[in-house]
N, C-alpha and C positions, 0 to 999 in steps of 0.2 A: 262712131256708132251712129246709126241711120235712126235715131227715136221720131215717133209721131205723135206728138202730145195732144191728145183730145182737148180742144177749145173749152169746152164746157166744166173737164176734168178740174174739179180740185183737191184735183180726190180726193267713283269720285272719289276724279282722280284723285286718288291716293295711293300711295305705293306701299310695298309690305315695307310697315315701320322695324327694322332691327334692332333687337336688344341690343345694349352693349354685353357683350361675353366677359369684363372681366378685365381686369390691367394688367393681369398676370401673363398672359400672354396672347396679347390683339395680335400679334402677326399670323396665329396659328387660329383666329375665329371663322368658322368656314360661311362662307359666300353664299347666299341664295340667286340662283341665275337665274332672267329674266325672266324665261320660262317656266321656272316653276312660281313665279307669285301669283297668289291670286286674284280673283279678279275683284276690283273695287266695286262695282253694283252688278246684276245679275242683267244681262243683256237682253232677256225676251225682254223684262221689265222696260228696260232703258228705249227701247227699240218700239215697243208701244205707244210708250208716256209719249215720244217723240213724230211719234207716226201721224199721217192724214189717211183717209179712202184713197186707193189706187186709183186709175184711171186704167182705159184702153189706149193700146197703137198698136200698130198691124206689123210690129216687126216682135221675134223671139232673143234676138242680143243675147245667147247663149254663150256668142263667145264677138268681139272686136271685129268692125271692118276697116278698121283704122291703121293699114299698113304703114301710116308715117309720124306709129304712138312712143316711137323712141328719139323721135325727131327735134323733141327741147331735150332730153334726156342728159347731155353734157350742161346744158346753159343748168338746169333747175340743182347740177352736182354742186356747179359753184354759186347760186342765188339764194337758195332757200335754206332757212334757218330752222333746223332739229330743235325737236324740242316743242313746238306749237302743233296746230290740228288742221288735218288734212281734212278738206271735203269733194265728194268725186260723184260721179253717176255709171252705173253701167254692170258688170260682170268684170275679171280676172283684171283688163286692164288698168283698174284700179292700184292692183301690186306693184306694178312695175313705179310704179311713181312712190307709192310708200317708201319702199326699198331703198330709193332715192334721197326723201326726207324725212327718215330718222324721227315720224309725228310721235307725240305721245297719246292721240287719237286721231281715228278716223272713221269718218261718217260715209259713207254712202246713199246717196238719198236718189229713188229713181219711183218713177210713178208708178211702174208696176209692182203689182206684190211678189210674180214671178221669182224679181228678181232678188229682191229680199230673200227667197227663198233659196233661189240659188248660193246666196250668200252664206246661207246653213251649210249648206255641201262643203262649200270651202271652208266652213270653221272646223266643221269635221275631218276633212283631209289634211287641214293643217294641224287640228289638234292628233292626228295618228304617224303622220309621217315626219320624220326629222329632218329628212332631205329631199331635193326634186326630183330623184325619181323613186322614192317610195311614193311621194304624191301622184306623178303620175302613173303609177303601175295601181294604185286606188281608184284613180278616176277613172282608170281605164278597165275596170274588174277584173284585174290580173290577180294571180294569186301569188302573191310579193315573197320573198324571198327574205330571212329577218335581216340578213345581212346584205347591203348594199353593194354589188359586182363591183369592183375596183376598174371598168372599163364603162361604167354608169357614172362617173362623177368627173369627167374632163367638160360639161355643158349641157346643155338641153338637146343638141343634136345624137351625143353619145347616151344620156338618159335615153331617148324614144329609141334609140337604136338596140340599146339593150334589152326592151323589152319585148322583141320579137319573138325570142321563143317562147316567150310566154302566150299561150291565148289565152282571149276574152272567156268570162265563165258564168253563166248564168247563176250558177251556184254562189260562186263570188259575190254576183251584181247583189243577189236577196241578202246574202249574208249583212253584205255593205251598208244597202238599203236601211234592214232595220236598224243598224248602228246609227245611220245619219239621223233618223229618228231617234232613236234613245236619247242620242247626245243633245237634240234640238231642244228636243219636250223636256228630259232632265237635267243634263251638267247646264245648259245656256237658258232655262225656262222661259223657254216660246209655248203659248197654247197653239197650236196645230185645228185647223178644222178639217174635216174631211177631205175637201177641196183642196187645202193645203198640201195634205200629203199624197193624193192623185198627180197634185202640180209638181210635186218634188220627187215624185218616180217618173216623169214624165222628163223631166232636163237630166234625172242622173240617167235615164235609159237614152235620150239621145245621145251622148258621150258614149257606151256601152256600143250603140247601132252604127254609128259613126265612126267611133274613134278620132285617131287624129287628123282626118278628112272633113270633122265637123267646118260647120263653112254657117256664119250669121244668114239669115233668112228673113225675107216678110211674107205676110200673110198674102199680103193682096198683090203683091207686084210679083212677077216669074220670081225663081230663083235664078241670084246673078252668078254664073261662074266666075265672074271675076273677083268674087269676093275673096278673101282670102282665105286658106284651111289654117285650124289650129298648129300644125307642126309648119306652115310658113311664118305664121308672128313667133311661134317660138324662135324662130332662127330670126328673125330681124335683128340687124344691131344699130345704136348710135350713130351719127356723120361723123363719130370719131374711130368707131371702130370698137369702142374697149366696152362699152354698156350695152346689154342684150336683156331680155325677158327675166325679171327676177327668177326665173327657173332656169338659166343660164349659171345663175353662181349662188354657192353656198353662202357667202357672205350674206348675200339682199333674200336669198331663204329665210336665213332662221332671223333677218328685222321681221319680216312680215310674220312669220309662221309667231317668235314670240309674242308680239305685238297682240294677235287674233287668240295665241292660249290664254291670255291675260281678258280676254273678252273689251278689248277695248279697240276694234274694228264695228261699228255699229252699222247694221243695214237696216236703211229706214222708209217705210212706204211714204214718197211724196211727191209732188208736183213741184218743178220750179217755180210758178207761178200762183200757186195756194197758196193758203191763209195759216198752215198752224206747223209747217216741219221746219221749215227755214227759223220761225221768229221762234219755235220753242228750242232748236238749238243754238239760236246764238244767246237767247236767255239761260241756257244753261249753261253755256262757256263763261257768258259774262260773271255768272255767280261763284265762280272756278276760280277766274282769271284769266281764262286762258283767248285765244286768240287764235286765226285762221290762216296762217300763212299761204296755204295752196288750197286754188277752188279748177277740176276739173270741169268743164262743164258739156266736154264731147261736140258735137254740134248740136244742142239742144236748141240753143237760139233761134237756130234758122227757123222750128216750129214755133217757138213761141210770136215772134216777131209774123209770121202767116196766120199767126192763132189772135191777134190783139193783143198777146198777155208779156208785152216787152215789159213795158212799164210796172207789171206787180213784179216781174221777177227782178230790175235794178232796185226795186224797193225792197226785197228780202234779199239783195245782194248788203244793202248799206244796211239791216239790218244784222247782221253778220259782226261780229268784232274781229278787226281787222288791225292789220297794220301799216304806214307807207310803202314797206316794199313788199306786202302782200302778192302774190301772183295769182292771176289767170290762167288756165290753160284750155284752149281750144281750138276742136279740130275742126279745118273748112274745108269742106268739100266742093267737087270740081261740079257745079252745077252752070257750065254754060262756060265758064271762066276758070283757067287756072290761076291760084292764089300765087302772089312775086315769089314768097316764100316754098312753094311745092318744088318737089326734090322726083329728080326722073323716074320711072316707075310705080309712080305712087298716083293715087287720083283723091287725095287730102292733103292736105298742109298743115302740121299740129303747130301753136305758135302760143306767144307765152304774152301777158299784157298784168303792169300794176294796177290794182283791182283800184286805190283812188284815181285813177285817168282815165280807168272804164265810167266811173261814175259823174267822173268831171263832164267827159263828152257828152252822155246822156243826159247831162243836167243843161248841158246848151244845145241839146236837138240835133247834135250832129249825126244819130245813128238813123237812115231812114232807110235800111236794107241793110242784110246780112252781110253782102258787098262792104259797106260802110262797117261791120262791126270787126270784119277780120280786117281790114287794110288801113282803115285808118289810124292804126297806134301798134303795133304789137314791137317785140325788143328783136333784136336785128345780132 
C-alpha cells in the first residue's frame, strides 16, 4: 500500500462467560459459537478512546497494491502464535493475515479517517454475509440470493464468477447504504458526522462504479495501470500454492467474519508516528495482558523515514507489548532497486522481520534508508 504520511500529521477482552448447565447431562449442554458471542465493549466507544486527528496523503488505499501480500503467507502459518493481537494499517488486506493468526484482537491503525471508515463497510458485510460470496455479492450491490449457488463456493475465482448474472443495482447500493449506516451509528456505536457519511457513500459507491476492476489510486500522481485490480489480489496465492485471499476459503472466512461480529477488529484513526494511538493501545493491552504478536506495517516506513518521524515511530514500536518472536510484516517496494527477496511479476517484496531486532538495529543507528530497513534483517 503506497501511504504518504503528512510530516506534520499527528493527527475487554472477555469472552461470553458459560453457565455450567448442570451434571446431569454436560455432553448434551449446547455450545454458543464464536459468532454469536457478544461483543466485550462497544467498538465506536473503543475505536475513539483509542483514536488521534487523521492526517492527509494523496492516495485513497480503497483496496491493496501490494501484489506480493501472500508472499510470508506460508512462513507467518508456521511462526505465529493464535491467540495474541494483531496490529495492521490499510483496507481488506488486513484479512488475509488475521485469517492466518487466529488473533483474539485486531487493530488497525491508519492516519486517515477514510479508512476507518472503510473499516464500517467491512464490519457490515461481515456482520450480513456468512460466506465469500455473499460478501462479495454485498460489496458489489448485487441483489444476493439467500442461498449460496453450490458453483459460488469452490474459491474466490468461482464466487466473482458466480456473480455475473447478477447486476449491479442502485436500488441495492441505497438499500445497503443505509444498513451500513444503521449498523455503524447503532449495533457498533460510532457517532458519524456529516462528513463521515458523505466519506462512506463515497468508497461504498466506488466498489458499486468499479466493481471488481477497482484498482488503488492517488490523488496527485496519474493513475498507474499497473496497479493491480481487485479480482487480481483475489486470485493471488502463496509461493506455496495452498494460501490465497481469505475470501478464497471458507475456513479463514468465518476466523475473520467471527472475529469482526464479536467487534473485536478495531479501526483506529492514527498516525505511526503520533502521540496518543500507538501508546493508548499498547496501555490498553498491557492492562489485559495481552500482547502483539504481528505488526503489519505495509510500506509505511519508507514515508515516515522521508518525513523525519523514524525515530517517534521505533518509540511507539517498543511501546507496544511485545514478545521475542513477535513479527514484522513489511512490504518494500521497487523504488529504483529490486528487494533479493521480490518474486517475478511483482514490483514489492512483503518480508517478515522480529520486532526485538527491528528495535535492536535502530538502537545502534544501523537504519539510515528504507534500503537499510528492508534488507538488513528480514527471515529468509
Amino acid at each position: 500500500m503506497d501511504l504518504r504520511l503528512a510530516a506534520k500529521s499527528r493527527a475487554v477482552p472477555a469472552l461470553l462467560a458459560v453457565a455450567l448447565l448442570g451434571a446431569f447431562c454436560p455432553k448434551e449442554a449446547p455450545k454458543v459459537p464464536p459468532s454469536a458471542a457478544p461483543a466485550a465493549v462497544k467498538l465506536g466507544a473503543l475505536s475513539s478512546t483509542l483514536s488521534e486527528p487523521g492526517g492527509y496523503f494523496d492516495s485513497d488505499n480503497l483496496i491493496s497494491n501490494e501484489t506480493s501480500y501472500l508472499q510470508v503467507a506460508d512462513q507467518l502459518q508456521q511462526l505465529a502464535t493464535p491467540g495474541d493481537v494483531y496490529v495492521g494499517v490499510g483496507p481488506d488486506q488486513n484479512f488475509n493475515y488475521i485469517a492466518r493468526l487466529k488473533p483474539s484482537w485486531a487493530f488497525i491503525v491508519d492516519i486517515r479517517r477514510q479508512n476507518m471508515l472503510q473499516h464500517l463497510l467491512f464490519a457490515w458485510l461481515l456482520a450480513e454475509a456468512d460466506d465469500p460470496y455473499q460478501y462479495l455479492c454485498r460489496l458489489f450491490s448485487r441483489t444476493c440470493p439467500a442461498v449460496t449457488p453450490a458453483e459460488a463456493k469452490a474459491g474466490a475465482k468461482s464466487a466473482i464468477d458466480a456473480l455475473r448474472p447478477l447486476a449491479p443495482s442502485e436500488e441495492v447500493f441505497g438499500r445497503n447504504l443505509g444498513s451500513v449506516l444503521s449498523h455503524a451509528e447503532g449495533t457498533l456505536g460510532f457517532t458519524l458526522t456529516p462528513q463521515d457519511r458523505t466519506d462512506l457513500r463515497a468508497i461504498y459507491r466506488a466498489f458499486f462504479e468499479e466493481q471488481t476492476e477497482i484498482r488503488f489510486k492517488s490523488f496527485r500522481r496519474p493513475w498507474a495501470l499497473y496497479h493491480p485490480t481487485f479480482r487480481t489480489l483475489l486470485e493471488m496465492r502463496s509461493p506455496s500454492g495452498k494460501i490465497g485471499s481469505f475470501l478464497d476459503s471458507a475456513q479463514d472466512y468465518t476466523v475473520v467474519r467471527d472475529l469482526s461480529r464479536q467487534q473485536r477488529i478495531v479501526p483506529i484513526v492514527g498516525d505511526f508516528a503520533g502521540p496518543q494511538a500507538f501508546r493508548a493501545i499498547g496501555d490498553w493491552l498491557r492492562a489485559r495482558q495481552l500482547s502483539v504478536s504481528v505488526f503489519y506495517t505495509s510500506n509505511v516506513e519508507f514515508y515516515l523515514l522521508r518525513n523525519d518521524a523514524f525515530e517517534r515511530f521505533a518509540a511507539n514500536v517498543k511501546a507496544l507489548p511485545t514478545k521475542p518472536d513477535s513479527l514484522l510484516i513489511r512490504a518494500c517496494f521497487d523504488y529504483g532497486r529490486s528487494h533479493p527477496a521480490e518474486l517475478n511479476g511483482h514490483r514489492s517484496a512483503t518480508v517478515l522481520q522480529r520486532i526485538p531486532r527491528f528495535l535492536e538495529l535502530f538502537a545502534a543507528g544501523s537504519y539510515t534508508s528504507y534500503w537499510d530497513v528492508c534488507t538488513l534483517d528480514y527471515l529468509k
